[in-house]
C-alpha positions in Angstrom: 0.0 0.0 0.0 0.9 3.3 -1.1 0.8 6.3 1.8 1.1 10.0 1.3 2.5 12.6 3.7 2.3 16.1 3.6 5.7 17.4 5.0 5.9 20.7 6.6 8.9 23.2 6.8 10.9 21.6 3.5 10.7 22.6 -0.1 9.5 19.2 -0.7 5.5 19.0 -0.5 4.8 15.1 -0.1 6.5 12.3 -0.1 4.8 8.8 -1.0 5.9 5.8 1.1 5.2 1.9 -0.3 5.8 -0.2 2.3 5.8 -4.5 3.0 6.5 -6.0 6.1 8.0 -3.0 7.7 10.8 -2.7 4.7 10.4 0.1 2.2 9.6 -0.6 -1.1 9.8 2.9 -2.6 9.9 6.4 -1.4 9.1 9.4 -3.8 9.4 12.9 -3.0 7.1 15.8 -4.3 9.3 18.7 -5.0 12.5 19.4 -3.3 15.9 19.4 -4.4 15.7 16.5 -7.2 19.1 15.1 -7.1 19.1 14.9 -3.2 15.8 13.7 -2.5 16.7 10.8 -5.5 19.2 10.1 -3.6 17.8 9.4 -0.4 14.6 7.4 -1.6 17.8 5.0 -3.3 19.6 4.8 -0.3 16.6 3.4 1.6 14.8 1.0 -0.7 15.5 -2.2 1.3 16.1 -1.2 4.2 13.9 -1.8 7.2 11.9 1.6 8.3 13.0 1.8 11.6 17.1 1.5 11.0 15.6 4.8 8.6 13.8 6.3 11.2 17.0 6.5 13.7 19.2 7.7 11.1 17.6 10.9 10.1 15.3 11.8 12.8 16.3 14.9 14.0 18.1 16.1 10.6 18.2 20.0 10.3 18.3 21.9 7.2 20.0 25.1 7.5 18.8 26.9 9.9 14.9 25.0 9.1 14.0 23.0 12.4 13.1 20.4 10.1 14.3 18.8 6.8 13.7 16.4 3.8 15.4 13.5 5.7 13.9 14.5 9.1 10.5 15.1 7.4 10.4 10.9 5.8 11.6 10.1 9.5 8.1 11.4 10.7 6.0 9.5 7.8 8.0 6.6 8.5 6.6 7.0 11.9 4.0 7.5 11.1 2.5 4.9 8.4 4.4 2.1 10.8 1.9 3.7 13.3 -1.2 2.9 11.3 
């Protein structure tokens, strides 16, 4: 199943999250900076959402309070939740 979050305080606006069993199928980001938000959804596919969740939780973007990788931390959190 496909899931959609709404981020808040990034430059991307959503990011869609498949999961199965807890592992991430595919993450896709709506808006943001392309090549880096690419980049992350490759370096998670596969992996299991909670290792994700514990390595960017808590990433800042500048001065933001919040970021892209902080910001697919919380819909991680989220969807394994629901």
């Amino acid at each position: 199943m496909v899931y959609t979050y709404r981020t808040q305080g990034t430059c991307a606006r959503t990011i869609d999250i498949e999961l199965e069993d807890g592992i991430i199928k595919e993450i896709r980001f709506g808006g943001g900076c392309a090549g880096n938000t690419q980049g992350i959804a490759k370096l998670v596919e596969g992996m299991k959402a909670e290792e994700v969740i514990g390595k960017l939780e808590g990433i800042r973007c500048g001065f933001k309070s919040t970021s892209c990788p902080d910001q697919l931390a919380k819909a991680l959190r989220i969807v394994l939740e629901k």
